[in-house]
VOVEXKOL-434762 format. One record per atom (N, C-alpha, C, O): z, y, x. Coordinates in steps of 0.001 Angstrom, whole numbers, padded with zeros to 6 digits, always signed. Example, Ala and Ser with C-alpha at 12.3 -4.5 7.8 and 13.67 -1.06 7.14 Angstrom:
! residues 2
+007800-005690+013190+007800-004500+012300+007800-003300+013200+008465-003319+014236+007080-002250+012850+007140-001060+013670+007870+000030+012900+008039+001138+013409
! end
This chain:
! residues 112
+081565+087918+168251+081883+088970+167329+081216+090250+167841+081454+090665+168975+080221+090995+166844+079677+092212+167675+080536+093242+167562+080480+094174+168365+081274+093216+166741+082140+094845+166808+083744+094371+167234+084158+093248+166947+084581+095387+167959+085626+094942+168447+086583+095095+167037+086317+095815+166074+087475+094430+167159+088736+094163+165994+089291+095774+166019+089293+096566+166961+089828+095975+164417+089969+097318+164501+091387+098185+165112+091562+099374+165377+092433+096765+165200+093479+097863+165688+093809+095726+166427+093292+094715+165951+094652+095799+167451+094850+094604+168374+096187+093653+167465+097071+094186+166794+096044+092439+167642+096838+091931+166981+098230+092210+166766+098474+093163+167506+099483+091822+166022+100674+092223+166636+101173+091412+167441+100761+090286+167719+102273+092081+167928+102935+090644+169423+103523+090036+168457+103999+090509+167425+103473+088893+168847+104388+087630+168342+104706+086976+169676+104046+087230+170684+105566+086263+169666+106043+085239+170805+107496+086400+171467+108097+087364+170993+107563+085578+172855+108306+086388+173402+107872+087413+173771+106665+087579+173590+108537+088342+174330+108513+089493+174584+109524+090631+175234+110739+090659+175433+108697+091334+175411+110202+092569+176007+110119+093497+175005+109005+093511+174483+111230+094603+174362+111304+095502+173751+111332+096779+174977+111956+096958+176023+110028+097715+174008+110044+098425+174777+110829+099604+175585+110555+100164+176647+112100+099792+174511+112806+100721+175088+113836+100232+176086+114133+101165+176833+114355+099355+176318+115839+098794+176843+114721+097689+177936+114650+098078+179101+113924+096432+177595+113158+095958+178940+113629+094469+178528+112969+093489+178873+114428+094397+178014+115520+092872+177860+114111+092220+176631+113259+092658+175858+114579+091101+177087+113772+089733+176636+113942+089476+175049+115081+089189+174682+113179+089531+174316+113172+089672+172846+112231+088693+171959+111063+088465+172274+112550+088412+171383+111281+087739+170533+110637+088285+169082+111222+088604+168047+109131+088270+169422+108828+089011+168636+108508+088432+167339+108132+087279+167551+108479+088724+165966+108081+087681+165004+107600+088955+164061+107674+090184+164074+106970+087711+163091+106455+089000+162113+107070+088860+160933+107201+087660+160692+107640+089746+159829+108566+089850+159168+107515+088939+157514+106289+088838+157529+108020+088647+156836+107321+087162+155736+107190+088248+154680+106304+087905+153896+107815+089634+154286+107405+090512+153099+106478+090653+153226+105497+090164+152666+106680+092002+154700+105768+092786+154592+104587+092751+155849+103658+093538+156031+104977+091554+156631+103930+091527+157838+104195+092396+159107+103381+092491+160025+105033+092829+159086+105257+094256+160219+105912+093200+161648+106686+092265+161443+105466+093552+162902+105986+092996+163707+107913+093656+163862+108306+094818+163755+108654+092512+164110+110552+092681+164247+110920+091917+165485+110809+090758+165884+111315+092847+165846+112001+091850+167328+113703+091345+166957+114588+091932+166336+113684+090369+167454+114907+089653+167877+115055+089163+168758+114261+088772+169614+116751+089081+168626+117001+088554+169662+116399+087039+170897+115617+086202+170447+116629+086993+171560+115702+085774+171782+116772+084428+171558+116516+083352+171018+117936+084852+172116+118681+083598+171865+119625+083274+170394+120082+084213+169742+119725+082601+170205+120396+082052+168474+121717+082448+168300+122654+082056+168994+121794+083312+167268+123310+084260+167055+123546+083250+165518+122679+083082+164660+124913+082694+165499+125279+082676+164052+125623+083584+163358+125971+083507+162180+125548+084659+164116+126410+085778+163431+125030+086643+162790+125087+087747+162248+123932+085906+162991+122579+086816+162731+122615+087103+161116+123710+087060+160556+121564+087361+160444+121370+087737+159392+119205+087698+159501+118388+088102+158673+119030+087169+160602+117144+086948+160614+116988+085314+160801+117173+084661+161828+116567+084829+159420+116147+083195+159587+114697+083319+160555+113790+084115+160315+114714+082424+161595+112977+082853+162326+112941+081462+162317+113871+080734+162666+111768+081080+161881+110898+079747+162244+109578+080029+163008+109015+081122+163052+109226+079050+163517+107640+079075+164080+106561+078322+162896+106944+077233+162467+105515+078756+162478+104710+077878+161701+103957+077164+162310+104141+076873+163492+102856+076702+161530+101969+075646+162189+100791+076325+163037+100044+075581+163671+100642+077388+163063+099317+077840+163796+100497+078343+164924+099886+079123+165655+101827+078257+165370+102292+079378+166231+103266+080776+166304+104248+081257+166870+102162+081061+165231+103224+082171+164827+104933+082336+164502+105648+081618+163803+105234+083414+165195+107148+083063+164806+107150+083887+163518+106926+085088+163674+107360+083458+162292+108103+084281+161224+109749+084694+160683+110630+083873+160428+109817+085591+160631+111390+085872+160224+111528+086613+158579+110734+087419+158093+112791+086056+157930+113066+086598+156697+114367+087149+156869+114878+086721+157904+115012+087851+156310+116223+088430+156561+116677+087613+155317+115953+087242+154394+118458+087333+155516+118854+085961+154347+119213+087172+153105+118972+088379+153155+119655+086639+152360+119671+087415+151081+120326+086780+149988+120429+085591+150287+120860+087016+148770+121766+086793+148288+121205+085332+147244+122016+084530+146782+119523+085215+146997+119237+084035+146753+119115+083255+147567+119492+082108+147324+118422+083642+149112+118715+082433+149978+119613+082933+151390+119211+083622+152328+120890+082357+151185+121470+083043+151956+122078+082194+153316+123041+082468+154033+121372+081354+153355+121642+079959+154711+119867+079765+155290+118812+079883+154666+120059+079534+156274+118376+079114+157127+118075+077681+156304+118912+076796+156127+116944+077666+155930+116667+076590+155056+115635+075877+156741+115277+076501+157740+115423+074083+156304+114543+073374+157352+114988+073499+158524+116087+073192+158986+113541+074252+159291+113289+074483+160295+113581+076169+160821+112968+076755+161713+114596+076659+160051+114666+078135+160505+116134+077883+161401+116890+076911+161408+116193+079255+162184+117091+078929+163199+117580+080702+162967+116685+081522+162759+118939+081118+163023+119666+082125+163114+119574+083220+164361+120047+082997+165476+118916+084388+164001+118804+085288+164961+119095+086560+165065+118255+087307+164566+119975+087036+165532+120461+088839+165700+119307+089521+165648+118371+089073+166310+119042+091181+164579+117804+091915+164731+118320+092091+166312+119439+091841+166761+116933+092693+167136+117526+093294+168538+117956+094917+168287+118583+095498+169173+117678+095446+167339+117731+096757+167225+119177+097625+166732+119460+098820+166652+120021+096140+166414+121147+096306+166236+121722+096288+167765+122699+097023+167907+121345+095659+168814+122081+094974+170240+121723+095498+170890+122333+095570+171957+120277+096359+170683+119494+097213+171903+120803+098756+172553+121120+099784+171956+121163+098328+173715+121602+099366+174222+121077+100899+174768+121603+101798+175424+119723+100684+174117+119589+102177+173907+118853+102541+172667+117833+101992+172251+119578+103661+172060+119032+103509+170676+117754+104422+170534+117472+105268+171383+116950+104176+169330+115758+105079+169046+116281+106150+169402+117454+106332+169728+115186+107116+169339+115220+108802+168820+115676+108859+167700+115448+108063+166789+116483+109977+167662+116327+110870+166487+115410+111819+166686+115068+112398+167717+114924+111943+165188+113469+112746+164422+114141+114144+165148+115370+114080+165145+113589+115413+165780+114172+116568+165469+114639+116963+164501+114319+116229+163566+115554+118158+164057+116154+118461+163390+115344+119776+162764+114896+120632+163526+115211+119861+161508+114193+121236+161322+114791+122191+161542+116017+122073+161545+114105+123733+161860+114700+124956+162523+115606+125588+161282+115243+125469+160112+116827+126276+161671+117517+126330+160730+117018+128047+159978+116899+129143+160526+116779+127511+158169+115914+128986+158019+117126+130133+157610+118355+130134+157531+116366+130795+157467+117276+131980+157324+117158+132051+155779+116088+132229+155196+118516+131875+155093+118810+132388+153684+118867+133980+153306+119318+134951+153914+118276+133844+152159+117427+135460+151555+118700+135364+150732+119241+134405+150180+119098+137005+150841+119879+137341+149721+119339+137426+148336+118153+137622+148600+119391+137415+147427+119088+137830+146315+119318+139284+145535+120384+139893+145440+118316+139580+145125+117814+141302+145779+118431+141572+143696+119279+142394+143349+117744+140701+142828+118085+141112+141726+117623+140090+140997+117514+139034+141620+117126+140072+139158+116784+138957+138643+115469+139591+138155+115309+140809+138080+114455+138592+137799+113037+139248+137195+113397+139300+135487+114117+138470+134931+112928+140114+135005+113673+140110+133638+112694+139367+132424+111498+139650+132351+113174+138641+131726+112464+137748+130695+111399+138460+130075+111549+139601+130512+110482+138467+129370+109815+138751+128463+110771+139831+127221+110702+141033+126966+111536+138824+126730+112456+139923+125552+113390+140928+126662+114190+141716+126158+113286+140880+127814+114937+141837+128151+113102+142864+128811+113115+143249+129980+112136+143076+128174+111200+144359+128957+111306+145026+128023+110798+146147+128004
! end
């Protein structure tokens, strides 16, 4: 390949999450493609069906009210982001502005 790939694959497989360090598995979500970590070990209490396909890859669907049981070969998994003991950031908070009194009204066309 002469030119390098434009951004690096996503993780799939196991893995660590980066904020907390604990052992996670990474899969890629079946909508929208975005890499989701889970848990690594099998929660019934999950709400992420993850299977592995045929090339490898781990995929996960979140269940839903048409399919709401792991169908086949899917197996039940906690998001980690629910279990991760340390949570994201919060976004900053914007600076708080200063409210303008209201000085008077501009007058319509008919009130000139």
């Amino acid at each position: 390949m002469p030119y390098p790939t434009p951004r690096p694959p996503a993780p799939n497989g196991p893995g660590r999450c980066p904020r907390c360090l604990q052992d996670v598995l990474w899969c890629i979500t079946a909508k929208a493609r975005v890499p989701f970590a889970v848990d690594l070990e099998r929660d019934d209490r999950g709400n992420q069906a993850v299977r592995q396909d045929h090339t490898g890859r781990w995929l996960t669907r979140q269940l839903t009210r048409e399919r709401p049981t792991p169908e086949a070969d899917e197996h039940l998994h906690m998001p980690h982001i629910k279990t991760c003991p340390i949570p994201a950031p919060r976004p900053p908070r914007p600076p708080a502005t200063r409210t303008r009194t209201r000085q008077g009204v501009r007058p319509n066309r008919w009130q000139r």
